[in-house]
C-alpha positions as YAML, in Angstrom:
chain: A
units: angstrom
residues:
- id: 1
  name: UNK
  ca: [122.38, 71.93, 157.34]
- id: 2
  name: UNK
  ca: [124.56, 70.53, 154.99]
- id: 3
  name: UNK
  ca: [126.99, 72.75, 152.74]
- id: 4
  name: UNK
  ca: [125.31, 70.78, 149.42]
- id: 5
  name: UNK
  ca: [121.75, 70.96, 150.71]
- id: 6
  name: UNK
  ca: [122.12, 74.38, 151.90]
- id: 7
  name: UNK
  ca: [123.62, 75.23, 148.37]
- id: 8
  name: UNK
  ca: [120.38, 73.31, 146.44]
- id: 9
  name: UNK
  ca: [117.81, 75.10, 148.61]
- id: 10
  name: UNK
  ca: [119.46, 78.81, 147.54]
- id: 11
  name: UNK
  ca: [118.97, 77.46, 144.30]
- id: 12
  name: UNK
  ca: [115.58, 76.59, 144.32]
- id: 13
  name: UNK
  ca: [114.32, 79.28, 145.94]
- id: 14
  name: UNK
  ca: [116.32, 81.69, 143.25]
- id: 15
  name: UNK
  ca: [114.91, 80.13, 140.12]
- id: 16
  name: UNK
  ca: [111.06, 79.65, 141.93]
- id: 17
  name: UNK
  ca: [112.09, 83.84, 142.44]
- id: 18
  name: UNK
  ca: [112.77, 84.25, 138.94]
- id: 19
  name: UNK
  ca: [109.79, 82.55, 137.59]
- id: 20
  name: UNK
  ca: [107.53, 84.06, 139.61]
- id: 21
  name: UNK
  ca: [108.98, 87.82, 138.73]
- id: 22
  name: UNK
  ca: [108.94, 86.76, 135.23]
- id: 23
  name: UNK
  ca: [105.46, 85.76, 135.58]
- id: 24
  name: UNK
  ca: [104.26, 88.52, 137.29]
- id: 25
  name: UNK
  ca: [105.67, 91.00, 135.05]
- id: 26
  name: UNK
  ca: [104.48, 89.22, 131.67]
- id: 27
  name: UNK
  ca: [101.24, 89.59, 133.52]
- id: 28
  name: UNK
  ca: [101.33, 93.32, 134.48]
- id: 29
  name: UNK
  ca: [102.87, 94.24, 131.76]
- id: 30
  name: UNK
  ca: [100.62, 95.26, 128.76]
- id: 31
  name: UNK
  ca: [100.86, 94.15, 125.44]
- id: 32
  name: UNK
  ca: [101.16, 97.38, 123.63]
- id: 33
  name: UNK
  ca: [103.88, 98.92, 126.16]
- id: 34
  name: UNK
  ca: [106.43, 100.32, 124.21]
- id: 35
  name: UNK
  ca: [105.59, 99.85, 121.32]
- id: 36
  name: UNK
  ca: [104.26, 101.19, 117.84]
- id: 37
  name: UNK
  ca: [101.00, 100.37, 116.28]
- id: 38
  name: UNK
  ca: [100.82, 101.14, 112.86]
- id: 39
  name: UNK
  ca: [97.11, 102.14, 111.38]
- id: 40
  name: UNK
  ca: [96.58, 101.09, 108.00]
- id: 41
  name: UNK
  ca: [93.69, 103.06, 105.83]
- id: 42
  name: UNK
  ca: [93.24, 100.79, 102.26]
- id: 43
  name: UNK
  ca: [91.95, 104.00, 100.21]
- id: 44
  name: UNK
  ca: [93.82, 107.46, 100.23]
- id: 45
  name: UNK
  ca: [93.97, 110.52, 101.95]
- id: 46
  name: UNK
  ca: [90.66, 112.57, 101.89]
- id: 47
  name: UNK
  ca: [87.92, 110.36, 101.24]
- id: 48
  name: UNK
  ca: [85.93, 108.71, 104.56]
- id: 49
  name: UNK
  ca: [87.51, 105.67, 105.41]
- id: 50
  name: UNK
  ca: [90.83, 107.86, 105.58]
- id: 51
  name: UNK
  ca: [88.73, 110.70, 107.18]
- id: 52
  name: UNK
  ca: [87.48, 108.09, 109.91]
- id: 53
  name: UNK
  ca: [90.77, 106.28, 110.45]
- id: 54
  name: UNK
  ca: [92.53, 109.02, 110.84]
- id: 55
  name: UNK
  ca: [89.95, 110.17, 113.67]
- id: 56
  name: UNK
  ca: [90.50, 106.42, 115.55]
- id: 57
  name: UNK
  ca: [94.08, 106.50, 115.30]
- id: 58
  name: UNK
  ca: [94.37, 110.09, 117.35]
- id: 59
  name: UNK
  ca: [92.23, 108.55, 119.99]
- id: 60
  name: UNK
  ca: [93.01, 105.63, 120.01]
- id: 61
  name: UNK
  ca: [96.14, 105.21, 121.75]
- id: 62
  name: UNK
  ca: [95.70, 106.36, 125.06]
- id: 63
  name: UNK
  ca: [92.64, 103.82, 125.37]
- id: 64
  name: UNK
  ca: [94.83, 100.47, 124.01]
- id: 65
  name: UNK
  ca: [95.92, 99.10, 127.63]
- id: 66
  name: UNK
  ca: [100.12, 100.16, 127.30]
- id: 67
  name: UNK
  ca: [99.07, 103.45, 125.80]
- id: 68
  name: UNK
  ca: [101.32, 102.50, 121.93]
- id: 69
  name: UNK
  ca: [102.62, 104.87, 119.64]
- id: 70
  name: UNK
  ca: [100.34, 104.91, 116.78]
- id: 71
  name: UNK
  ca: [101.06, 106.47, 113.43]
- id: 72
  name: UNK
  ca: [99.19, 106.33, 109.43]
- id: 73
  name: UNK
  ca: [100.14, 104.64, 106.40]
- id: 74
  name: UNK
  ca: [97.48, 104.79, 103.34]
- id: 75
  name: UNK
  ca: [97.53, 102.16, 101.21]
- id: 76
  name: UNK
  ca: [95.29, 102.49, 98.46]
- id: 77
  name: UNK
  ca: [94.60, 100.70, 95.35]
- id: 78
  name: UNK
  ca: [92.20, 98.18, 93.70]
- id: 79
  name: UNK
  ca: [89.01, 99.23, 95.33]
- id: 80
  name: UNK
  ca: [90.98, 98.82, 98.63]
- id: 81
  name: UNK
  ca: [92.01, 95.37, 97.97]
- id: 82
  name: UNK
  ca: [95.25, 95.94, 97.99]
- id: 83
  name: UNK
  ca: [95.00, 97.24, 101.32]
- id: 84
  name: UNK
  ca: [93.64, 94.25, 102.44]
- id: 85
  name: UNK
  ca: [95.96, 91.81, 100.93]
- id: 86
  name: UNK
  ca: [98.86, 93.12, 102.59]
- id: 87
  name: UNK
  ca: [97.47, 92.56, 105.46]
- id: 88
  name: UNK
  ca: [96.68, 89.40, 105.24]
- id: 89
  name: UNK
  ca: [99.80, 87.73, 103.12]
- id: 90
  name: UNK
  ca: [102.36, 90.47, 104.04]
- id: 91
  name: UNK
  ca: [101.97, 92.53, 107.31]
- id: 92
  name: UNK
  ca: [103.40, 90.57, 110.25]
- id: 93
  name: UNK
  ca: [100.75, 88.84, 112.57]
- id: 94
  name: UNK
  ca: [102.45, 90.62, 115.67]
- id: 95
  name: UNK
  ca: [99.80, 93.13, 116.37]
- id: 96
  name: UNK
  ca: [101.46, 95.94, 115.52]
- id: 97
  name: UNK
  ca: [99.49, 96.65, 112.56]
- id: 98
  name: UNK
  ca: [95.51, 97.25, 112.32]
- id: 99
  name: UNK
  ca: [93.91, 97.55, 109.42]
- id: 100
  name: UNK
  ca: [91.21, 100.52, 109.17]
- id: 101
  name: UNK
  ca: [89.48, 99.55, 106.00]
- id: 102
  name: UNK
  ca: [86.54, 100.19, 104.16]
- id: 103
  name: UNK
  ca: [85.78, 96.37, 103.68]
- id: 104
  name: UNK
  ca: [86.18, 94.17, 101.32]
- id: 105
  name: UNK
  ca: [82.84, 91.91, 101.93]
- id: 106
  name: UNK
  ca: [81.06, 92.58, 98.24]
- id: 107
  name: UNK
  ca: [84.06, 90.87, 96.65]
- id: 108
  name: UNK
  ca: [82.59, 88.07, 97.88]
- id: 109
  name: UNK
  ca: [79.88, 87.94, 96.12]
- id: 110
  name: UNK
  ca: [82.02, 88.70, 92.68]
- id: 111
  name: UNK
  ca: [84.67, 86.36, 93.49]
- id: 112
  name: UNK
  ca: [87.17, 88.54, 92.55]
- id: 113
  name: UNK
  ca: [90.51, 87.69, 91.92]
- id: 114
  name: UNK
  ca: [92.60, 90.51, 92.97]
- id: 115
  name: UNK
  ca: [90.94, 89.17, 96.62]
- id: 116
  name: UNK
  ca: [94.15, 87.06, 97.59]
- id: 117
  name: UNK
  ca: [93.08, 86.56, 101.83]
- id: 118
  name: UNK
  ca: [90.33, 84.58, 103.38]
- id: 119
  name: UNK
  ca: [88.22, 87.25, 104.76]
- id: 120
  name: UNK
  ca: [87.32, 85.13, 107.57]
- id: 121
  name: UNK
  ca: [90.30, 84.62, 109.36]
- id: 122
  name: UNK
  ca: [91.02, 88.08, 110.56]
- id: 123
  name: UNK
  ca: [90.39, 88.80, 113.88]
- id: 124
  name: UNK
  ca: [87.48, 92.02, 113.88]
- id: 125
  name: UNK
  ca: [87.99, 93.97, 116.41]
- id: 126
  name: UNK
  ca: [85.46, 96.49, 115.21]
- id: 127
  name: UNK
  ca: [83.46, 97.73, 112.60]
- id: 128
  name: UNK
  ca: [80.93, 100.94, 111.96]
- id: 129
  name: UNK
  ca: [77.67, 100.68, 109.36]
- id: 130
  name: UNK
  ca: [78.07, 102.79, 107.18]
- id: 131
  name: UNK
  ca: [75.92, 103.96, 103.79]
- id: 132
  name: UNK
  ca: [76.35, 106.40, 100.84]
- id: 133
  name: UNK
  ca: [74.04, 109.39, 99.68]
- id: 134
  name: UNK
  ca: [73.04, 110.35, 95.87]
- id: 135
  name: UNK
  ca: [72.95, 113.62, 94.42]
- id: 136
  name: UNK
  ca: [72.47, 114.77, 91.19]
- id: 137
  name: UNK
  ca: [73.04, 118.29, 89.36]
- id: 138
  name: UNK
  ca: [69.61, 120.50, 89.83]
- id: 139
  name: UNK
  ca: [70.10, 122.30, 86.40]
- id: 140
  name: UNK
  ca: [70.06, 118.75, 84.67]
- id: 141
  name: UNK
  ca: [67.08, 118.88, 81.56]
- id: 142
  name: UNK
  ca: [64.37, 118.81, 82.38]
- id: 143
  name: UNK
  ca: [65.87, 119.85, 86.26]
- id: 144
  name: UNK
  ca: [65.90, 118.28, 89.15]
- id: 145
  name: UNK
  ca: [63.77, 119.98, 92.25]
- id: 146
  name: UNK
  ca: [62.89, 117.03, 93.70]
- id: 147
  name: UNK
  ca: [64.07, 113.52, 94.57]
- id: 148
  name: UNK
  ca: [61.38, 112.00, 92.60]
- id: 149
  name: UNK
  ca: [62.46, 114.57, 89.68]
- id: 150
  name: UNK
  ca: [65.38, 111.78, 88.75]
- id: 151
  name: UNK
  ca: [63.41, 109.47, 86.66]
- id: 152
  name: UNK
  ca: [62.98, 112.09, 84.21]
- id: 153
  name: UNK
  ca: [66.58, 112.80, 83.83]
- id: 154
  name: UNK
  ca: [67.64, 111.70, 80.30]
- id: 155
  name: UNK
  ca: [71.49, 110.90, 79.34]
- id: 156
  name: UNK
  ca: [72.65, 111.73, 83.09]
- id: 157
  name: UNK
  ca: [76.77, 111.14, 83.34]
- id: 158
  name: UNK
  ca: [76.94, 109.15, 86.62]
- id: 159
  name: UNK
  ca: [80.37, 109.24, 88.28]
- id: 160
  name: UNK
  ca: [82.24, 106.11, 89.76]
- id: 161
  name: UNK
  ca: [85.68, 105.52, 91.41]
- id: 162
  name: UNK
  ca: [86.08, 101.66, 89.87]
- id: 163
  name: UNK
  ca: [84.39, 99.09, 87.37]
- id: 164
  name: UNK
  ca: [84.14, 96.40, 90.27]
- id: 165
  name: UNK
  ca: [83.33, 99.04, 93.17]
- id: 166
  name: UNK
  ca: [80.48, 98.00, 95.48]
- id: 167
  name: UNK
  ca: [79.32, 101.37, 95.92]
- id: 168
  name: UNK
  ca: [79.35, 101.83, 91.85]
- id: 169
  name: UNK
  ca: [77.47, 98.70, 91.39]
- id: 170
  name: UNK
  ca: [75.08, 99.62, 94.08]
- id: 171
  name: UNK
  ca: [74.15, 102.94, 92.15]
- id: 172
  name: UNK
  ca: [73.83, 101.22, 88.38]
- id: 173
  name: UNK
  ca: [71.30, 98.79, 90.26]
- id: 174
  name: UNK
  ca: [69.38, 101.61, 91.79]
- id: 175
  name: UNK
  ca: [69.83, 103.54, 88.47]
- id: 176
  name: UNK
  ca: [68.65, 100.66, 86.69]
- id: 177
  name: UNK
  ca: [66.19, 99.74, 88.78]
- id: 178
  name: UNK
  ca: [64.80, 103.58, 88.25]
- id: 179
  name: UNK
  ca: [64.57, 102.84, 84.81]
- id: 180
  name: UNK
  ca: [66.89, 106.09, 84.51]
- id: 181
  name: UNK
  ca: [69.10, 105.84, 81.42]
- id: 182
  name: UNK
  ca: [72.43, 106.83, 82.23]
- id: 183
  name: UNK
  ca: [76.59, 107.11, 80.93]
- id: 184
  name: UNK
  ca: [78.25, 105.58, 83.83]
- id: 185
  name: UNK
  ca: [82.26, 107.13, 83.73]
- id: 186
  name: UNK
  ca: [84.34, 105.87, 85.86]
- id: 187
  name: UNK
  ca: [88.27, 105.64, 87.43]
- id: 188
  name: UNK
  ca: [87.70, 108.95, 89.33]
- id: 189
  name: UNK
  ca: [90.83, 108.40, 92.11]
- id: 190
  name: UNK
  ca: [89.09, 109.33, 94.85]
- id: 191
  name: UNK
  ca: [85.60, 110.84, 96.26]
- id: 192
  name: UNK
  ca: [87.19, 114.53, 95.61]
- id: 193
  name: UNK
  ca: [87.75, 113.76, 92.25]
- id: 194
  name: UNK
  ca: [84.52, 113.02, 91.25]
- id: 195
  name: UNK
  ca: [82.80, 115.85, 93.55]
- id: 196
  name: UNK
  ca: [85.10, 118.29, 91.58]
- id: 197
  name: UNK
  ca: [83.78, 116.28, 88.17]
- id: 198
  name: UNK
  ca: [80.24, 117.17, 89.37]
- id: 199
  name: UNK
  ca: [81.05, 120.84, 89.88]
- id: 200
  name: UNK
  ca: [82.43, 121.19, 86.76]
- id: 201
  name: UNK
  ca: [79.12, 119.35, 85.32]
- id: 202
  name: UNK
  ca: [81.19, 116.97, 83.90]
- id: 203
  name: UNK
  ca: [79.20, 114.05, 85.57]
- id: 204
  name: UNK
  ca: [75.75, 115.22, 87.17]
- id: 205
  name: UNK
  ca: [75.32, 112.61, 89.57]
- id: 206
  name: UNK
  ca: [77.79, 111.04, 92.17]
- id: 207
  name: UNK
  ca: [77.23, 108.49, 95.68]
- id: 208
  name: UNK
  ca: [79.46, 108.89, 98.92]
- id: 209
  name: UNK
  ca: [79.53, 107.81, 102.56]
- id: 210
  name: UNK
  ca: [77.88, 110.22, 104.85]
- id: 211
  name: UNK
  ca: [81.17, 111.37, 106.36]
- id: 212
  name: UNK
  ca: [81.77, 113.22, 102.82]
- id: 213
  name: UNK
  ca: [78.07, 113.98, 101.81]
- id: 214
  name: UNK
  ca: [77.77, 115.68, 105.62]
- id: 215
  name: UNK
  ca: [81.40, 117.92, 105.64]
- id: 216
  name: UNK
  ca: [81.84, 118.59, 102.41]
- id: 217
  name: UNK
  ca: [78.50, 118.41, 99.55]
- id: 218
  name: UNK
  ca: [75.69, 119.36, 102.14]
- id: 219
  name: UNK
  ca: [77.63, 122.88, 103.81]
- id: 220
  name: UNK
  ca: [78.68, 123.79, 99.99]
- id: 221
  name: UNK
  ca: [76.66, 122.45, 97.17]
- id: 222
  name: UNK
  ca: [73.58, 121.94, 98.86]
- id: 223
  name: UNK
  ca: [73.44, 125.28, 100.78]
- id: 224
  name: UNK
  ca: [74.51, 126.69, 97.29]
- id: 225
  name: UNK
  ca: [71.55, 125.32, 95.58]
- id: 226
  name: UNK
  ca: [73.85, 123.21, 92.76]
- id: 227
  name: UNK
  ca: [73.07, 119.40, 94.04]
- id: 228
  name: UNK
  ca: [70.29, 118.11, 95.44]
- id: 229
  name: UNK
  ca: [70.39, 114.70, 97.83]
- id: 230
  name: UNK
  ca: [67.65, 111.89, 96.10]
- id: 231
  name: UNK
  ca: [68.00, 109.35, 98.40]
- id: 232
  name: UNK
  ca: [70.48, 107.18, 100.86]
- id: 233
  name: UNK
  ca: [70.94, 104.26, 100.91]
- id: 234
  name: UNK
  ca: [69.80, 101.97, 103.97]
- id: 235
  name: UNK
  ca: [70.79, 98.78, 105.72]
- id: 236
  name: UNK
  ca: [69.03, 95.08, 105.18]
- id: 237
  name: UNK
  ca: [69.22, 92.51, 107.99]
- id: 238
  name: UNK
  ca: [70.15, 89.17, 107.97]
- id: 239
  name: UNK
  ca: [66.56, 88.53, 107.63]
- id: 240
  name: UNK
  ca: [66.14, 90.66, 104.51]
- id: 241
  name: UNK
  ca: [64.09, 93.77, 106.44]
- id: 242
  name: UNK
  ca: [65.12, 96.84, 105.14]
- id: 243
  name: UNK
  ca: [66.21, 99.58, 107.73]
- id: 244
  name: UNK
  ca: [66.68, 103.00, 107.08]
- id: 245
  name: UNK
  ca: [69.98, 104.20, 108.12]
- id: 246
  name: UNK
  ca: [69.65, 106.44, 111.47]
- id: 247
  name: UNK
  ca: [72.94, 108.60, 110.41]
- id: 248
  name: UNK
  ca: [70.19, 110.10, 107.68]
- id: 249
  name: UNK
  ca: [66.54, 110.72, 108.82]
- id: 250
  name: UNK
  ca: [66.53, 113.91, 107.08]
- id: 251
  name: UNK
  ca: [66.76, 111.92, 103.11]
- id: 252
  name: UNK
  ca: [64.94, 109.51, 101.97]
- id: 253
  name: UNK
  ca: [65.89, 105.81, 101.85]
- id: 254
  name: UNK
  ca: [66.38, 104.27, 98.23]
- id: 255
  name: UNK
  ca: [62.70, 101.73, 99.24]
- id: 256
  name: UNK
  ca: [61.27, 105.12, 99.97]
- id: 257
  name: UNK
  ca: [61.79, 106.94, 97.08]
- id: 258
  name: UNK
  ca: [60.45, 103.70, 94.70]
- id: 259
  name: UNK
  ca: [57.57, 104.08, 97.04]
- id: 260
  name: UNK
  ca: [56.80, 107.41, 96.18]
- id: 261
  name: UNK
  ca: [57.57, 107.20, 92.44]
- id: 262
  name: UNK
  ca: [55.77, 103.49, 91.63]
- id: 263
  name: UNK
  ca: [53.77, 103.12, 95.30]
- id: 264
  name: UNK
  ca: [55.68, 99.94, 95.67]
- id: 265
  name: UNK
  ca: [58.76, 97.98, 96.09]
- id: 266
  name: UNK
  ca: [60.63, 96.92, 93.67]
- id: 267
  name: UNK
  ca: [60.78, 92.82, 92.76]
- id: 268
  name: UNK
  ca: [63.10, 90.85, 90.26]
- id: 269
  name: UNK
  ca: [66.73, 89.88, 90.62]
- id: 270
  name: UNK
  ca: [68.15, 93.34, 90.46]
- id: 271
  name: UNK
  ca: [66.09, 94.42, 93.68]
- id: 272
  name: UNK
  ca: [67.71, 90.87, 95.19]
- id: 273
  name: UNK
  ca: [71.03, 92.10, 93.78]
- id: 274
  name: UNK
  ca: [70.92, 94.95, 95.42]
- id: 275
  name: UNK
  ca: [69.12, 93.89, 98.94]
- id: 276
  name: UNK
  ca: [72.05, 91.32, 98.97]
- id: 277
  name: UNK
  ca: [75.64, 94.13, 98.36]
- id: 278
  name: UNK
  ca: [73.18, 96.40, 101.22]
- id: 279
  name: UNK
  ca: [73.62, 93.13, 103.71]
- id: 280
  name: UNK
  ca: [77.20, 94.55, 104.06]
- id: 281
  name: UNK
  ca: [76.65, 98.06, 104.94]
- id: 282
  name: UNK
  ca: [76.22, 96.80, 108.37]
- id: 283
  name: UNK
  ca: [79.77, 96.34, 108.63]
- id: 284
  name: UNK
  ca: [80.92, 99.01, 105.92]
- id: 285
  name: UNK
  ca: [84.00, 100.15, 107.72]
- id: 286
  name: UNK
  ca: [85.92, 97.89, 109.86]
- id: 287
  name: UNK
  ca: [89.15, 97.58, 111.91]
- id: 288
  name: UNK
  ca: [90.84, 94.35, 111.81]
- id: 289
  name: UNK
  ca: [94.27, 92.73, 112.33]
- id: 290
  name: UNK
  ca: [96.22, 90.05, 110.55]
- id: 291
  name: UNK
  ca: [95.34, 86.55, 110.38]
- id: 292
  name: UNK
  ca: [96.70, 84.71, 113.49]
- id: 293
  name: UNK
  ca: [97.33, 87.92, 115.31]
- id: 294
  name: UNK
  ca: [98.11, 87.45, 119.35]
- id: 295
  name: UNK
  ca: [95.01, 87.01, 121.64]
- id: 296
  name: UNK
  ca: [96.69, 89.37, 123.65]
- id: 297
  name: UNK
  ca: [96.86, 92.09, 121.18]
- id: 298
  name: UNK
  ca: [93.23, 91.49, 119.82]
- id: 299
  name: UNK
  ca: [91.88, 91.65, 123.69]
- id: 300
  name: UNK
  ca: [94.02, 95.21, 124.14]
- id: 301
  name: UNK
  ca: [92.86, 96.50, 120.62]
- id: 302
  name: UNK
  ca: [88.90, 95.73, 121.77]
- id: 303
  name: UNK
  ca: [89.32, 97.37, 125.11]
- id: 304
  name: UNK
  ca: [90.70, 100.11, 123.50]
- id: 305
  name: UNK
  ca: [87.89, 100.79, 121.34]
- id: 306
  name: UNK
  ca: [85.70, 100.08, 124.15]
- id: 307
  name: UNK
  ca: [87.31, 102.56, 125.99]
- id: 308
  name: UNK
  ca: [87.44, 104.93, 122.97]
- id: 309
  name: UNK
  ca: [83.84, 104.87, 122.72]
- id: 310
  name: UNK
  ca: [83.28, 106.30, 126.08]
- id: 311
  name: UNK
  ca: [85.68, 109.62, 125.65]
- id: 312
  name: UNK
  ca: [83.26, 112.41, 125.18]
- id: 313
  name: UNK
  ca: [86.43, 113.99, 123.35]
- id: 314
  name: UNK
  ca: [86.19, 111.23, 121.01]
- id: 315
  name: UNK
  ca: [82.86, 111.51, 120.72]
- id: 316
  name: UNK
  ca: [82.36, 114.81, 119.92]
- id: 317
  name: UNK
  ca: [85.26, 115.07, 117.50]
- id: 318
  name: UNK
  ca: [83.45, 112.51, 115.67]
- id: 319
  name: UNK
  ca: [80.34, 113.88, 115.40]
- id: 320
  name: UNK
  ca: [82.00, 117.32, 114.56]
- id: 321
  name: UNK
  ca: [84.08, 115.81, 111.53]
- id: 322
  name: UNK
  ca: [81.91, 113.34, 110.15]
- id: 323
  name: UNK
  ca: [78.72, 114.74, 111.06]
- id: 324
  name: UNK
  ca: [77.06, 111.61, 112.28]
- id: 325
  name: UNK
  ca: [77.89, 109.42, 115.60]
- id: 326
  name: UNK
  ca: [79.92, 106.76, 116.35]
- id: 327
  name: UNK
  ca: [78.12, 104.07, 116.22]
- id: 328
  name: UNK
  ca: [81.18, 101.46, 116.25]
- id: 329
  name: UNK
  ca: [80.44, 97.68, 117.71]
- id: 330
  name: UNK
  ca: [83.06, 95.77, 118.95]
- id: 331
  name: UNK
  ca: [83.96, 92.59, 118.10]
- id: 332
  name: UNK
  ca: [81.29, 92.23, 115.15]
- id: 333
  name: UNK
  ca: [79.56, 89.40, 113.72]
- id: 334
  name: UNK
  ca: [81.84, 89.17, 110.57]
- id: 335
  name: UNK
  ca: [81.34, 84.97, 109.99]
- id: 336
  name: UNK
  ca: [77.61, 85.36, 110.02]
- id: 337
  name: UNK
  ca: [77.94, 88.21, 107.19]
- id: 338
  name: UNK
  ca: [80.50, 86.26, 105.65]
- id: 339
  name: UNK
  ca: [78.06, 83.16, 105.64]
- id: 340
  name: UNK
  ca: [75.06, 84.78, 104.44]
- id: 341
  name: UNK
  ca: [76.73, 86.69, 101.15]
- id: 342
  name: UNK
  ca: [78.43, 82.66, 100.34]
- id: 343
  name: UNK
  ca: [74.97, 81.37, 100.49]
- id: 344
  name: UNK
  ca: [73.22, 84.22, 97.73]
- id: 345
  name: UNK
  ca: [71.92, 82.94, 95.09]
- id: 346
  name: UNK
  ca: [73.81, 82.17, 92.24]
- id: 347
  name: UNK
  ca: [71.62, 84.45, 89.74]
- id: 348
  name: UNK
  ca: [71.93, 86.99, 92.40]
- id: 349
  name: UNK
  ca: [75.91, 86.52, 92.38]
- id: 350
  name: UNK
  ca: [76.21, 86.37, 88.55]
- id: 351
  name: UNK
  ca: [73.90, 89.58, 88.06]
- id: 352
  name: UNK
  ca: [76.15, 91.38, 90.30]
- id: 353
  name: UNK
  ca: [79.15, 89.77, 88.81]
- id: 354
  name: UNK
  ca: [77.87, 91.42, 85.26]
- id: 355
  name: UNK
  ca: [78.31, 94.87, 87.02]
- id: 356
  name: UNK
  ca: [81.68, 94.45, 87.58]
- id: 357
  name: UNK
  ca: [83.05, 93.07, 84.08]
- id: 358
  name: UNK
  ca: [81.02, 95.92, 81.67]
- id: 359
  name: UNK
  ca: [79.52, 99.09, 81.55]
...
């Protein structure tokens, strides 16, 4: 063979080598190998979404295909907005950040400002339902011994984290729709805050998720006879069916306890209101990544919470902290929520909007 022939064949075959070993590593080579993912939480240490992230981002690392470093920022503020806006105009799309957020789907239906991102375009790579329980002081005139005991309750100081707050909008409905009078005080900074408010009777009635109503109010003011749970609240379908939440079997749902007090439900725009902010307990706590994000990276992430899901470690930590099960979905539906709380009515939207601009 000829010297120059000879010397184009060695070079073929080396750069057909080199593509193929740089092929076959990119493909063997997980995403997440090497590197650090970065958990954001959008509300602050102690309350359940931290409580919950915190759980996911011990597990979750040795699940995520390349086994990443993962560590915990908190980054509250605004309701968790702010959370959420940084991930969307600020955090890099590379992957290496996932947001563990209590979401942001009610400002929606307010149109808030502070709400700088397009919900939509985050890749979900899962989410959790989640839903709050009430309780109220028992020594409250006239007192309190029973759920149904609320509706006599007169100048009750109900206790709220923020004026445009999903969960403190969802309460004034119920409240409202009652007919309980009540001083609604809010800008407590956290859940804590305002449990410590109601121990100190300077509030007598407060909401949180069932990660906080199940480690911290049921073991120590329930057992101590101070609060007493009235009702949770409870999931509505895309269809408008209401569904009692499975994480609380042992209180009654918010329908229930109208039942029992007017042997009915309720009707009106305030019960629409309110069957419309429940459509997004179904995806109250989510895990998401920035807009344009890697397929790559959003494949690993789901696998990993796949994976996750099936560690009986995992599970059982769960169920020990938060006192309820892990009922996470992967992937999620998020454009079909998204669509259906765009499409509420408009009084439904403006009643809800009313909420959020006075007490």
């Amino acid at each position: 063979m000829k010297p120059k022939k000879t010397a184009r064949l060695v070079l073929f075959v080396a750069i057909v080598s080199a593509v193929w070993v740089n092929v076959t590593f990119s493909a063997e080579t997980p995403f997440y190998r090497g590197k650090t993912l970065t958990v954001l939480i959008n509300f602050a240490s102690g309350g359940p979404t931290d409580i919950e992230g915190r759980l996911v981002a011990r597990f979750l690392g040795k699940h995520v295909p390349g086994q990443p470093t993962i560590v915990v920022q908190n980054m509250p503020g605004a309701g968790g907005v702010t959370g959420t806006n940084y991930l969307g105009e600020i955090a890099k799309p590379d992957g290496l950040m996932l947001g563990y957020f209590t979401s942001q789907f009610f400002n929606i239906l307010t149109a808030d400002p502070n709400l700088r991102v397009d919900l939509a375009k985050f890749a979900y790579i899962a989410s959790i339902e989640g839903v709050a329980v009430a309780y109220a002081r028992k020594d409250f005139p006239p007192g309190i011994q029973e759920a149904k005991d609320i509706i006599k309750a007169k100048g009750l100081k109900a206790g709220g984290l923020s004026l445009n707050s999903a969960k403190d909008v969802r309460f004034r409905l119920q409240l409202d729709i009652l007919g309980v009078p009540h001083q609604y005080v809010t800008g407590y900074n956290s859940n804590s805050d305002a449990r410590l408010a109601v121990e100190r009777n300077e509030i007598q009635f407060f909401t949180e998720g069932t990660p906080g109503y199940r480690s911290q109010v049921q073991p120590r003011m329930v057992k101590e006879g101070l609060v007493i749970p009235l009702y949770a609240d409870e999931l509505v379908t895309v269809d408008g069916e209401f569904r009692p939440s499975a994480e609380v079997p042992d209180i009654p749902s918010f329908s229930q306890l109208h039942q029992q007090i007017f042997g009915k439900l309720g009707s009106g725009v305030l019960w629409e209101a309110l069957k419309t902010i429940n459509l997004t307990h179904a995806m109250q706590r989510i895990a998401k990544v920035a807009p344009n994000t890697p397929p790559e990276a959003v494949a690993a992430l789901r696998q990993g919470f796949s994976q996750m899901l099936k560690d009986q470690e995992f599970i059982q930590e769960f169920k020990r902290v938060t006192r309820s099960d892990p009922h996470f979905q992967v992937g999620g539906e998020a454009d079909k929520l998204i669509s259906k709380l765009v499409q509420a009515p408009p009084e439904v939207k403006n009643t809800i909007r009313k909420y959020t601009e006075s007490k």
